[in-house]
VEXDREN-2710 file (C-alpha; in Angstrom, 1 decimal):
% VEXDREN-2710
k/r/px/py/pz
1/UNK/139.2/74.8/145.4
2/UNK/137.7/76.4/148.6
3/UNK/141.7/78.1/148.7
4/UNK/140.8/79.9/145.0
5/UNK/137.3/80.5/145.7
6/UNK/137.9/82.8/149.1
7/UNK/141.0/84.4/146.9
8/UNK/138.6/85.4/144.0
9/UNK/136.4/86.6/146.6
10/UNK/138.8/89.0/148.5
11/UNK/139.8/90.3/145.2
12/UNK/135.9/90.8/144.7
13/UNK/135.5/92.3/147.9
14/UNK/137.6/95.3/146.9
15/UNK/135.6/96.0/143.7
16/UNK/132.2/95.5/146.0
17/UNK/133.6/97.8/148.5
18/UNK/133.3/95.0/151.0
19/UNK/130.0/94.0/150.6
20/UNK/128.4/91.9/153.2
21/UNK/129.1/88.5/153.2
22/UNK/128.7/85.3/155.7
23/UNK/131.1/82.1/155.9
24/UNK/129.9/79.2/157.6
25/UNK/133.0/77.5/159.1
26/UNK/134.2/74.4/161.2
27/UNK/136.8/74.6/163.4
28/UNK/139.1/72.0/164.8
29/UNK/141.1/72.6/168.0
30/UNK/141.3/72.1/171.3
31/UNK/141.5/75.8/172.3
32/UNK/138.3/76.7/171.6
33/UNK/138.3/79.3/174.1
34/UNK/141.5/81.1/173.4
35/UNK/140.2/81.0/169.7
36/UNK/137.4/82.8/170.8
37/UNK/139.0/85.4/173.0
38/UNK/141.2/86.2/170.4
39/UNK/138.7/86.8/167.6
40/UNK/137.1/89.0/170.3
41/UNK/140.1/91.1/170.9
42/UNK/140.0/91.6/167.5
43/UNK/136.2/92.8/167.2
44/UNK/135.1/89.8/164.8
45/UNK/131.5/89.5/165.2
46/UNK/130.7/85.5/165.5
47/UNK/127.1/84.7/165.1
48/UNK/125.3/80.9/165.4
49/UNK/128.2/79.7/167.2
50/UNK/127.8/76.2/168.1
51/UNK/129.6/73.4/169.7
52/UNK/129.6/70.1/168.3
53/UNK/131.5/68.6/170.9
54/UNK/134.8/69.6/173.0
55/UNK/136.9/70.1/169.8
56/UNK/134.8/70.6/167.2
57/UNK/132.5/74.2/166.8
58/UNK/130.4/75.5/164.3
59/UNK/130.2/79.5/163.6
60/UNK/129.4/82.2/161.3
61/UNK/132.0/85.4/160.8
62/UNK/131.4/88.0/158.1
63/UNK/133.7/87.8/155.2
64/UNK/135.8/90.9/155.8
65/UNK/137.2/89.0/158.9
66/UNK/138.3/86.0/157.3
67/UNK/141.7/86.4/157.5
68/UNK/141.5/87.5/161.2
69/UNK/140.4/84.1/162.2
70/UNK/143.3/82.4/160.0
71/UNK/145.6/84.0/162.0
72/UNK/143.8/83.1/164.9
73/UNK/143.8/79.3/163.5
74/UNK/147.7/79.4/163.0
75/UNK/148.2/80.6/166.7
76/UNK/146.1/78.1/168.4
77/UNK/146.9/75.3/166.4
78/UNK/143.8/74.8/165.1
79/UNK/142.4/73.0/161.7
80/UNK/139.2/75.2/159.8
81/UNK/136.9/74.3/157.0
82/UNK/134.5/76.4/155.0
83/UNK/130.8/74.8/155.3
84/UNK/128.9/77.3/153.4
85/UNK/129.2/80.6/152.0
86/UNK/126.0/83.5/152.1
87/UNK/126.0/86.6/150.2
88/UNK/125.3/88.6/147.1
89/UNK/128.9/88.4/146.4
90/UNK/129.4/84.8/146.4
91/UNK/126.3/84.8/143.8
92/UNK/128.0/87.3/141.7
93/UNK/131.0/85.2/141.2
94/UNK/129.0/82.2/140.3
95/UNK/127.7/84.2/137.7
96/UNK/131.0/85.5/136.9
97/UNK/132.4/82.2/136.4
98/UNK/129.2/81.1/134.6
99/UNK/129.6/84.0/132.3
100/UNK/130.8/82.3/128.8
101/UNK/128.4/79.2/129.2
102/UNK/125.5/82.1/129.5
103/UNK/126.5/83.7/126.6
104/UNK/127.0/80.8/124.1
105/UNK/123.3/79.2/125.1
106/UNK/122.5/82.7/124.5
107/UNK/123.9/82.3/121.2
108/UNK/122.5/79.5/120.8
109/UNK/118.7/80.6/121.6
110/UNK/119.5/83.5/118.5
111/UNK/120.9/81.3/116.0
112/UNK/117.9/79.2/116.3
113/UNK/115.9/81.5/116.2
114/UNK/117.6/83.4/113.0
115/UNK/117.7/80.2/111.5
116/UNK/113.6/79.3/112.1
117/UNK/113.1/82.9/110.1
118/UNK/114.2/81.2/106.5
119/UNK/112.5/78.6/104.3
120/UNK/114.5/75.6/104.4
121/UNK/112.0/73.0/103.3
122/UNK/110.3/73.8/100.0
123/UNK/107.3/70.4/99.5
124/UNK/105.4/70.3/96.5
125/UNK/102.2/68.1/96.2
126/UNK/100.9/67.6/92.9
127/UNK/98.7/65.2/90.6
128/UNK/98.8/63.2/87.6
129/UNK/100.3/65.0/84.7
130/UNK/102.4/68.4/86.7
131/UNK/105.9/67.3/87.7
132/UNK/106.7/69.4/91.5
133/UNK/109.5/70.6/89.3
134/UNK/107.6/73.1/87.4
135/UNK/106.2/74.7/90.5
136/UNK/109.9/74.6/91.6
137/UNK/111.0/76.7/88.7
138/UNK/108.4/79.0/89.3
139/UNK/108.9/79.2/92.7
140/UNK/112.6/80.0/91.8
141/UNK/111.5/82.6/89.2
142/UNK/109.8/84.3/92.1
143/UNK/112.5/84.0/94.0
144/UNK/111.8/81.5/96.5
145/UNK/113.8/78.7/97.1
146/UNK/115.6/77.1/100.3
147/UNK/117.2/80.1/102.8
148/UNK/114.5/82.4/101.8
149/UNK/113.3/85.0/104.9
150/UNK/109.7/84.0/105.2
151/UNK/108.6/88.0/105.7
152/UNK/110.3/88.4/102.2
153/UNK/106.5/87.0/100.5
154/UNK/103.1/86.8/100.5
155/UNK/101.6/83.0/100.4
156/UNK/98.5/84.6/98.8
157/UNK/99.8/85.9/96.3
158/UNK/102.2/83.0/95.6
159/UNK/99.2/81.1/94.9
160/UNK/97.7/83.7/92.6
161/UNK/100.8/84.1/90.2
162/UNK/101.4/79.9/89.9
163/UNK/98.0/80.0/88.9
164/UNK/98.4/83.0/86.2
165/UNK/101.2/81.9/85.1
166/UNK/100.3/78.1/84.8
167/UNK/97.1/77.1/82.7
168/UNK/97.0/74.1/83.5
169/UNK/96.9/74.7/87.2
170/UNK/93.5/75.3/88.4
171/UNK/93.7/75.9/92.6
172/UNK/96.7/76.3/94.4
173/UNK/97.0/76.1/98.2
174/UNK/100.4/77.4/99.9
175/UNK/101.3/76.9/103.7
176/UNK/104.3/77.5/106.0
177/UNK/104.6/75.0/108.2
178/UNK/108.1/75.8/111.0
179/UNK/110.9/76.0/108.1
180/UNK/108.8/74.5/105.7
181/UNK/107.0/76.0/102.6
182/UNK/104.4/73.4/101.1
183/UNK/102.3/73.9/98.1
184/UNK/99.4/72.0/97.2
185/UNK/98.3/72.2/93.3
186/UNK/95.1/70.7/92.1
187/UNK/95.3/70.3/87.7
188/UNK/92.9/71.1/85.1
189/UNK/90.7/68.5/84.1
190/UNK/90.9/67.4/80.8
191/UNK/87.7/66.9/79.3
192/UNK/86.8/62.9/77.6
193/UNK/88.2/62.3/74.6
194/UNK/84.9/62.5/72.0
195/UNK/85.1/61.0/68.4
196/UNK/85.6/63.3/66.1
197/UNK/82.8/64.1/63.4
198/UNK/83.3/66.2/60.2
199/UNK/81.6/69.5/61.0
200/UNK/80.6/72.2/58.9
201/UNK/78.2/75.0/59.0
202/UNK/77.2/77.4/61.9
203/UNK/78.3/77.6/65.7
204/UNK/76.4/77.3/68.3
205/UNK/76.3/77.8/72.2
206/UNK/77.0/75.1/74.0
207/UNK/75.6/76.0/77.0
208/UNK/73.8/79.1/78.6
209/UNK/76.3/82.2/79.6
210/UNK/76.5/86.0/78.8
211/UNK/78.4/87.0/75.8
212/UNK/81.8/88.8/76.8
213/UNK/84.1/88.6/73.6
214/UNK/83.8/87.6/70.2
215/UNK/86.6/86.7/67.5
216/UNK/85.1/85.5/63.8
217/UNK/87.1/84.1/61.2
218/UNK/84.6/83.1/59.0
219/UNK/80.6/83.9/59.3
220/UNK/78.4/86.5/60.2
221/UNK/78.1/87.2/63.8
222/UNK/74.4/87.1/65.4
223/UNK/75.2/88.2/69.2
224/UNK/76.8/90.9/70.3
225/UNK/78.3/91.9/74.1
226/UNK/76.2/91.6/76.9
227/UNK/73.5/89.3/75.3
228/UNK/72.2/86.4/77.0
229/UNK/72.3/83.3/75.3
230/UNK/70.8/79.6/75.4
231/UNK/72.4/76.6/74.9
232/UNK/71.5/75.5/71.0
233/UNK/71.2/79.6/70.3
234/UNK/73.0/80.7/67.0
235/UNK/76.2/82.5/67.4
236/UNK/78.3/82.5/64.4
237/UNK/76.3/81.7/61.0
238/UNK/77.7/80.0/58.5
239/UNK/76.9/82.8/56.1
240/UNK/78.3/85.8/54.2
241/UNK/77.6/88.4/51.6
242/UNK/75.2/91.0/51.2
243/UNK/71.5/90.9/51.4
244/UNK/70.3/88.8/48.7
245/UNK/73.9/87.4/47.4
246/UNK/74.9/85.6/51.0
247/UNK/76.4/82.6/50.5
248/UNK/77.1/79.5/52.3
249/UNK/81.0/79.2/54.3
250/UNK/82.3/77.5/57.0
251/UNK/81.6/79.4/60.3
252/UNK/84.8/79.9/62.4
253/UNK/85.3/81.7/65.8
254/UNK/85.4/81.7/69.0
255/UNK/82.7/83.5/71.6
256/UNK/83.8/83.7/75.1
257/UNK/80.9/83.8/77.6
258/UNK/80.3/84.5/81.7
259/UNK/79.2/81.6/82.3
260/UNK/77.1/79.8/86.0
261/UNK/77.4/76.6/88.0
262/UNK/75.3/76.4/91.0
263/UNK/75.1/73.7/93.7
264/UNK/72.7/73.8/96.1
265/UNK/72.8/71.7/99.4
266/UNK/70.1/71.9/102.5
267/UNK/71.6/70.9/106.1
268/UNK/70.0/70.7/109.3
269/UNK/70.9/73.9/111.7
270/UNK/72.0/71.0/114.5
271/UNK/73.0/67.4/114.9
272/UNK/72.5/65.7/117.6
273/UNK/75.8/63.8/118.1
274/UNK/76.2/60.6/120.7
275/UNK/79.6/60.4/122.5
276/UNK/80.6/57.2/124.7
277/UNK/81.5/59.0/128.2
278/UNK/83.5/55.2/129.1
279/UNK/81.3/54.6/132.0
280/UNK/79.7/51.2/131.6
281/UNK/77.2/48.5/134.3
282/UNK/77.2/45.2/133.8
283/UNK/74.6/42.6/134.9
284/UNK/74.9/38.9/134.7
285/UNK/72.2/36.6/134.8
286/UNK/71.2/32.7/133.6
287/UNK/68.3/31.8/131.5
288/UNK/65.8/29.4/132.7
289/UNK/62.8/28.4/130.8
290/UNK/63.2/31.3/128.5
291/UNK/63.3/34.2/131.2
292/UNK/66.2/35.6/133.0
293/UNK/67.2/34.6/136.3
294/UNK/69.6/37.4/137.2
295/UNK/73.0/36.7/139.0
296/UNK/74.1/40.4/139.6
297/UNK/71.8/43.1/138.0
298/UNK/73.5/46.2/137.9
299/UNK/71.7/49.9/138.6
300/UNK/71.5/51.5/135.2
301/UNK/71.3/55.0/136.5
302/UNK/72.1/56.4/133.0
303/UNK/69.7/58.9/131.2
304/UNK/71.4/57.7/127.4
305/UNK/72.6/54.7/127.1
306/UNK/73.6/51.5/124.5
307/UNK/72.9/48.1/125.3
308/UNK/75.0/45.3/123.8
309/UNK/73.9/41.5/125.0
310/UNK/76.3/39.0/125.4
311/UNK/74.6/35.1/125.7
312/UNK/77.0/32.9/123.6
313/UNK/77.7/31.3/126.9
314/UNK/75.7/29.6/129.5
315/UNK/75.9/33.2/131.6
316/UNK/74.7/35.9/129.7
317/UNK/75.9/39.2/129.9
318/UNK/74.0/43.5/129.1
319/UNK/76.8/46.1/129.1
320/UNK/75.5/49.5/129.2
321/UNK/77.5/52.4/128.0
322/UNK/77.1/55.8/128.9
323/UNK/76.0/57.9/125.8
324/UNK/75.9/61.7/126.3
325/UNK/74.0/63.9/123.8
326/UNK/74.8/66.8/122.4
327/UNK/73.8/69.1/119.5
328/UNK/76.5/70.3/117.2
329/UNK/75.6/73.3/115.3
330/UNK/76.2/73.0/111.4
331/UNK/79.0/74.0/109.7
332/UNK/78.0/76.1/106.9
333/UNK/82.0/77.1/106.0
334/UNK/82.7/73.1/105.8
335/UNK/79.2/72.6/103.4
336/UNK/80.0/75.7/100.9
337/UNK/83.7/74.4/100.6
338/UNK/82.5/71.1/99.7
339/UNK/80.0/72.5/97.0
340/UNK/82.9/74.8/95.5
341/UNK/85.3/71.8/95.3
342/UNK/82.5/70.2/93.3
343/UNK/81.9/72.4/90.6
344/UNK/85.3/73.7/90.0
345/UNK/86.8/69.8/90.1
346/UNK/84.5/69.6/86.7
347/UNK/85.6/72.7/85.0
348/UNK/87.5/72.3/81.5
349/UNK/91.3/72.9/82.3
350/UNK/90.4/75.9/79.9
351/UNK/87.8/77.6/82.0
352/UNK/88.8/80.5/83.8
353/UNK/87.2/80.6/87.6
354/UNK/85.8/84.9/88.0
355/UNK/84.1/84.9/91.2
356/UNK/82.4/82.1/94.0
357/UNK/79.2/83.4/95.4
358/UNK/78.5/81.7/98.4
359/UNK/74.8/82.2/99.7
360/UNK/72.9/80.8/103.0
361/UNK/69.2/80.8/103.7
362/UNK/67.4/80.4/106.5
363/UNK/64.3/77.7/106.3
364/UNK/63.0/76.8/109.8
365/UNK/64.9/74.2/111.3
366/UNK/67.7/74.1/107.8
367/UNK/69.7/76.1/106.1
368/UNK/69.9/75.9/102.1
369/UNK/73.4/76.6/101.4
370/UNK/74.2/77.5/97.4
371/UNK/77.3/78.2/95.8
372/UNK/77.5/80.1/92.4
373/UNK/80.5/80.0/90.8
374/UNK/80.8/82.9/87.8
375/UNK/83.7/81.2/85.4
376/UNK/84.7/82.5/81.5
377/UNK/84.8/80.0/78.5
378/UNK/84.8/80.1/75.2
379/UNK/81.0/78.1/74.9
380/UNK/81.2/78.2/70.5
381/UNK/80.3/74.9/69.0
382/UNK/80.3/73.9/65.8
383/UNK/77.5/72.6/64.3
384/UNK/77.1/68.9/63.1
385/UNK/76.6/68.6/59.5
386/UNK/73.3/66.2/60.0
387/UNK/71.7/68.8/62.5
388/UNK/72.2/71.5/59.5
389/UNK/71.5/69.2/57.1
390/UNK/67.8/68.4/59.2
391/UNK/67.2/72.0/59.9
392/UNK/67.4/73.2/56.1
393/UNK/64.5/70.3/55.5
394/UNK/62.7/71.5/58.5
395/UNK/62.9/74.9/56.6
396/UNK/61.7/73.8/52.8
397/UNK/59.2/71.8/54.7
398/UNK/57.7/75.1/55.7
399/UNK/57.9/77.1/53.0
400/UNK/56.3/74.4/50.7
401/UNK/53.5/74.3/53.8
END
């Protein structure tokens, strides 16, 4: 091996124009002085020459001068060993050698890193009544699916169009995780199922909003855009016909409104929070005629501290833990999230989510946190046939009054 390494090397020393380099070798012989002489007829420059005893010598010679002292070796008889080689050169043709197995972990390191640049993992977490298929075909119809370059889409928007284009999908939350792409879908709650009652008449708001857009069937209208209505207020009468020849119908419609949800939630500006620090004292002690007779009292040099009693057994036992204070300012983010997932956990599958208003207010030592959530709904309601039934009494009652 040592035979092929020097024979690389002399080849190398041509292309390096004979670039320094040092061989450590061990010589053999028992002419170590005609040796000697003869690599100094020669002018070969022998550094660190050592004897290790009367036939055995250490020395350095540069490379260029290698095969000088074989010939040297063959004339005196003598045996020689390479110790140790010094040198760029010798460094170069390690790398040399080493070249392929650089070049494939090279490889390697690109492939993977290629590779970690596509979706390869696609996760879908959903609820009760939305099968992760769906979201898979419209993940697919946007052209996401497994080997997809991650920079090819926007997560964002991902979760806006599953949302548009699935009404029964109310929040959406997307994630890339490595190689993975996971989607979280929260459903539309169904509202109770009510027992039907045989209505007729006029329609009614349900509930306070704004009018935005109204579609009649059947009735005369009584709002019109932009007016702010009440929950009871008329919308759709359950009239029609000229002044003086109206007549009675069946009001039909539908009148969508902006409608509000507010939550409201006051928090403290700081907690203090107690942390164990793991430092604990112990004292022992024995009880005699109701007081404490203690064995080992232990100095309790800490300024916070919880005190646990053991006395099941006949030597009682106080622990006291370290406790360290400190104040943890509130997180107003965490609060308003909490108050959002409340209201829109509520909404009607049906109700369409505008805007969430987040507000904070400062009150002394609190903070008041409110979240108004602006949504669209269609807030029509038909009126019962007894409430219309009452109100035209309610009416004759007057005008006979």
């Amino acid at each position: 091996m040592e035979v092929l390494m020097l024979l690389d090397t002399r080849k190398m020393s041509k292309d390096l124009n004979y670039k320094k380099g040092l061989l450590v070798v061990e010589i053999e012989t028992v002419n170590l002085e005609k040796l000697i002489n003869f690599l100094w007829r020669k002018d070969v420059k022998v550094r660190n020459l050592k004897r290790n005893s009367l036939t055995n010598c250490t020395m350095e010679i540069e490379f260029i001068d290698y095969e000088v002292l074989l010939e040297g070796v063959k004339k005196t008889n003598s045996k020689l060993k390479v110790l140790n080689r010094k040198g760029i050169m010798f460094k170069i043709l390690k790398l040399k050698r080493r070249r392929t197995l650089l070049v494939t972990v090279l490889i390697f390191v690109g492939v993977l890193y290629y590779l970690s640049s596509f979706i390869w993992k696609i996760e879908v977490v959903t609820e009760s009544y939305i099968a992760p298929f769906e979201i898979r075909e419209l993940l697919k119809s946007y052209g996401i699916e497994k080997g997809t370059y991650k920079n090819s889409f926007d997560v964002h928007r991902v979760e806006e169009r599953i949302i548009d284009d699935n009404d029964e999908v109310m929040w959406v939350k997307a994630r890339i995780d490595g190689s993975k792409l996971k989607v979280e879908v929260i459903e539309r709650q169904a509202p109770p199922k009510i027992k039907e009652e045989k209505l007729t008449g006029n329609i009614v708001a349900k509930r306070d909003g704004e009018v935005q857009r109204i579609f009649s069937q059947g009735g005369t209208v009584m709002v019109e855009r932009g007016k702010i209505v009440k929950k009871g207020d008329l919308l759709i009468k359950g009239e029609q016909g000229k002044e003086g020849k109206e007549y009675d119908v069946k009001a039909e419609g539908n009148v969508f409104a902006k409608t509000f949800y507010e939550q409201k939630k006051e928090i403290p500006k700081s907690t203090v929070v107690r942390k164990k620090t793991g430092e604990k004292a112990r004292s022992y002690y024995i009880k005699i005629g109701g007081k404490k007779v203690y064995i080992k009292n232990a100095l309790n040099a800490f300024e916070n501290y919880d005190k646990i009693e053991n006395n099941k057994w006949f030597i009682g036992e106080e622990i006291y833990e370290e406790v360290l204070e400190e104040n943890v300012e509130a997180n107003t983010d965490m609060v308003i999230k909490e108050l959002s997932n409340n209201v829109l956990l509520n909404l009607d599958k049906f109700v369409k989510v505008l805007e969430v208003k987040p507000e904070i207010k400062d009150k002394g030592d609190n903070f008041l946190v409110t979240v108004l959530v602006i949504a669209e709904e269609d807030i029509s309601l038909e009126e019962a046939k007894s409430d219309i039934i009452e109100e035209n009494t309610e009416r004759k009652a007057e005008n006979n009054e």
